[in-house]
ROGUNU-307041 format. One record per atom (N, C-alpha, C, O): x, y, z; residue in three letters. Coordinates in pm, whole numbers, plus 50000, padded with zeros to 5 digits. Layout:
XYZAla;...
END
This chain:
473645085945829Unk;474785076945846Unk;475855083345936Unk;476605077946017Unk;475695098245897Unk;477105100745980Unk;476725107846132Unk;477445115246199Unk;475465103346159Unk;475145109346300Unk;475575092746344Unk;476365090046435Unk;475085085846285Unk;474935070846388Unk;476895068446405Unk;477425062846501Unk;477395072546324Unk;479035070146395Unk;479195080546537Unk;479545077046650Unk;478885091846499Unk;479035101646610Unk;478235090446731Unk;478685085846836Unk;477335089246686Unk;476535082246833Unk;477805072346934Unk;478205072047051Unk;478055065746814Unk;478695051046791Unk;480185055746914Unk;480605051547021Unk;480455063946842Unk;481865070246890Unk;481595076546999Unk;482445075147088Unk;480565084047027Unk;480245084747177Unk;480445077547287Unk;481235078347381Unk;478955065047235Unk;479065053047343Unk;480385049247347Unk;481035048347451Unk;480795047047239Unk;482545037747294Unk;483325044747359Unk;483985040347453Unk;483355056247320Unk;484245070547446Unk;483635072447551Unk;484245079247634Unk;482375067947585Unk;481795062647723Unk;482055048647809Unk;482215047347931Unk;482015037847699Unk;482115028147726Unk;483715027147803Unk;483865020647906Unk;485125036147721Unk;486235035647733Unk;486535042447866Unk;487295035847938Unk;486175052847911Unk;485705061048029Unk;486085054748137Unk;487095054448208Unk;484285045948132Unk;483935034448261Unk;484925024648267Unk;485435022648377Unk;485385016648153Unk;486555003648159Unk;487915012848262Unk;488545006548348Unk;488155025548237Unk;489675033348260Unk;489555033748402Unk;490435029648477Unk;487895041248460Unk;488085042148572Unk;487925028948660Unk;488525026748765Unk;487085021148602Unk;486765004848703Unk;487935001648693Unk;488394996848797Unk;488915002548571Unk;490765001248619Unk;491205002348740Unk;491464994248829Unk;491275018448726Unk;492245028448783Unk;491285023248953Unk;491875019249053Unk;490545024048948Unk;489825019949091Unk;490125006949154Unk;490035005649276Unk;490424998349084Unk;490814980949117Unk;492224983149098Unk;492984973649113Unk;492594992349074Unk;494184991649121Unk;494685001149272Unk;495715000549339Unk;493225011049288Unk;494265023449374Unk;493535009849502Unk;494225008349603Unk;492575003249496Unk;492514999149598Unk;493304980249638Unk;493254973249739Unk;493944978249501Unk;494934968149514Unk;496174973049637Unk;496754967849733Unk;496144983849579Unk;497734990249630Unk;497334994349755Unk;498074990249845Unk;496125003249800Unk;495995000449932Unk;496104988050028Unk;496574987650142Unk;495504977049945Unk;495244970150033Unk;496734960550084Unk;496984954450188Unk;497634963149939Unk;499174959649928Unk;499694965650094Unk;500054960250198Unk;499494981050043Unk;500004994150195Unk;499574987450344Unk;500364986550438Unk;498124982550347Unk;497744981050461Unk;498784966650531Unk;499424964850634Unk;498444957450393Unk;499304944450446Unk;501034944950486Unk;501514936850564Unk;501784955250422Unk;502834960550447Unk;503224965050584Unk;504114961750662Unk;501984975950589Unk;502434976850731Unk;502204972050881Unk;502614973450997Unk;501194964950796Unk;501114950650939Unk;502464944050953Unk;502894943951068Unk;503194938550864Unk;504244931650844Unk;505654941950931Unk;506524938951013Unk;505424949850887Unk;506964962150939Unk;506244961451085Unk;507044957851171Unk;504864964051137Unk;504454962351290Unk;505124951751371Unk;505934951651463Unk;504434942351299Unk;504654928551361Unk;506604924051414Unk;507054918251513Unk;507164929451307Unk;508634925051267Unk;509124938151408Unk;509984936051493Unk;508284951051395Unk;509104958551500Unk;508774952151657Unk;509594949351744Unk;507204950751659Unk;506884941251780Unk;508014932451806Unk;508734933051906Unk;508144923751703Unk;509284912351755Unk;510704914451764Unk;511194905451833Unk;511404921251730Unk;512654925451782Unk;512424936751892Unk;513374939851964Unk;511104943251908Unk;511214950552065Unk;511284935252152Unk;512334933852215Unk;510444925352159Unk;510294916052253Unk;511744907452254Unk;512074899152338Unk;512534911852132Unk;513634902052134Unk;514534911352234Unk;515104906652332Unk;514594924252199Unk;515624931352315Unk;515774932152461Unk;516624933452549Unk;514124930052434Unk;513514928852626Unk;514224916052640Unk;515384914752677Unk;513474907652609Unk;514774894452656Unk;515894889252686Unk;515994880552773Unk;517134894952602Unk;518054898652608Unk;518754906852707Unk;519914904852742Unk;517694919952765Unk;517964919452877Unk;518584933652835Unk;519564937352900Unk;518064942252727Unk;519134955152695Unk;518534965652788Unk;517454967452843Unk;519474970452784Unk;518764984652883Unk;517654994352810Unk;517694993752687Unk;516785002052858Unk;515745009752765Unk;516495023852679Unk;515985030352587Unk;517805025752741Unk;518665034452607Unk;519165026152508Unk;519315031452397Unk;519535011752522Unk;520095003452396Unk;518664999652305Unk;518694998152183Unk;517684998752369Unk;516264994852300Unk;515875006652233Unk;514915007352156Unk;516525014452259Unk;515395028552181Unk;516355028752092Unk;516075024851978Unk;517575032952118Unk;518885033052031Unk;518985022051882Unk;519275025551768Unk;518695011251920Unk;518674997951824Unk;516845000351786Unk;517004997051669Unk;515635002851793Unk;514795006251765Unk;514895018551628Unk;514665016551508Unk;515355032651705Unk;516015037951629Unk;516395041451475Unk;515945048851388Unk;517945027851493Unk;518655024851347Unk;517745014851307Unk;518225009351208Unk;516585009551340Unk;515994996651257Unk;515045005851181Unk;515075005751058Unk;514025015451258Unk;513305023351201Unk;514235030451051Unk;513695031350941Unk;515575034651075Unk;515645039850956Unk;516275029650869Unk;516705033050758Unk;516355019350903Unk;516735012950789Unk;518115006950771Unk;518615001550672Unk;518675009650908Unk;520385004750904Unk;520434991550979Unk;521504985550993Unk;
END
Protein backbone atom coordinates (compact mmCIF):
# COMPACT_ATOMS: atom_id res chain seq x y z
CA UNK A 1 0.00 0.00 0.00
CA UNK A 2 2.53 2.37 0.90
CA UNK A 3 4.79 1.87 -2.18
CA UNK A 4 1.68 2.52 -4.54
CA UNK A 5 1.34 6.23 -2.83
CA UNK A 6 5.08 6.77 -3.29
CA UNK A 7 4.44 5.71 -6.95
CA UNK A 8 1.27 7.84 -6.94
CA UNK A 9 3.19 10.88 -5.57
CA UNK A 10 5.82 10.48 -8.00
CA UNK A 11 3.73 10.51 -11.13
CA UNK A 12 1.86 13.60 -9.83
CA UNK A 13 5.34 15.38 -8.98
CA UNK A 14 5.97 14.46 -12.60
CA UNK A 15 2.83 15.18 -13.88
CA UNK A 16 3.22 18.80 -11.84
CA UNK A 17 6.79 19.29 -13.42
CA UNK A 18 5.48 19.02 -17.13
CA UNK A 19 2.07 21.30 -16.41
CA UNK A 20 4.94 24.17 -14.66
CA UNK A 21 7.16 23.96 -17.51
CA UNK A 22 4.42 23.80 -20.65
CA UNK A 23 3.43 27.06 -18.37
CA UNK A 24 6.47 28.76 -17.94
CA UNK A 25 7.17 28.01 -21.81
CA UNK A 26 3.66 29.48 -23.17
CA UNK A 27 4.40 32.39 -21.30
CA UNK A 28 8.32 33.16 -22.00
CA UNK A 29 7.18 32.84 -25.55
CA UNK A 30 3.84 35.02 -25.08
CA UNK A 31 6.11 37.75 -23.90
CA UNK A 32 8.43 37.36 -26.67
CA UNK A 33 6.16 37.49 -29.03
CA UNK A 34 4.47 40.69 -26.90
CA UNK A 35 8.64 42.15 -27.29
CA UNK A 36 8.73 41.42 -30.94
CA UNK A 37 5.23 43.19 -31.61
CA UNK A 38 6.42 46.17 -29.43
CA UNK A 39 9.11 46.83 -31.23
CA UNK A 40 7.70 46.84 -34.54
CA UNK A 41 5.35 49.47 -33.18
CA UNK A 42 8.30 51.95 -31.52
CA UNK A 43 9.97 51.20 -35.43
CA UNK A 44 7.19 52.08 -37.28
CA UNK A 45 6.18 55.29 -34.93
CA UNK A 46 10.15 56.31 -35.23
CA UNK A 47 9.91 55.72 -39.16
CA UNK A 48 7.00 58.11 -39.08
CA UNK A 49 8.05 61.09 -37.30
CA UNK A 50 11.61 60.70 -39.18
CA UNK A 51 9.33 61.10 -42.49
CA UNK A 52 7.31 63.75 -40.65
CA UNK A 53 10.57 65.96 -40.04
CA UNK A 54 11.80 65.41 -43.56
CA UNK A 55 8.71 67.09 -44.64
CA UNK A 56 8.63 69.78 -42.66
CA UNK A 57 11.65 70.59 -44.01
CA UNK A 58 14.03 70.44 -40.60
CA UNK A 59 17.51 70.55 -41.07
CA UNK A 60 19.53 67.04 -40.42
CA UNK A 61 20.89 68.69 -36.88
CA UNK A 62 17.10 69.44 -35.82
CA UNK A 63 16.21 65.70 -37.07
CA UNK A 64 18.83 64.01 -35.13
CA UNK A 65 18.35 66.45 -32.22
CA UNK A 66 14.33 65.80 -32.07
CA UNK A 67 15.13 61.97 -32.95
CA UNK A 68 17.35 62.10 -30.04
CA UNK A 69 14.79 63.42 -27.16
CA UNK A 70 12.06 60.99 -28.73
CA UNK A 71 14.45 58.02 -28.38
CA UNK A 72 14.75 58.87 -24.72
CA UNK A 73 11.53 59.46 -24.00
CA UNK A 74 10.99 63.32 -23.65
Amino acid sequence: MEKKKINYMKKKLELDEKTWNEQRNANKSRQERSYSRTKERRAARRHYMFMSLVAAQKTPDEIKTLMDLYQTGL
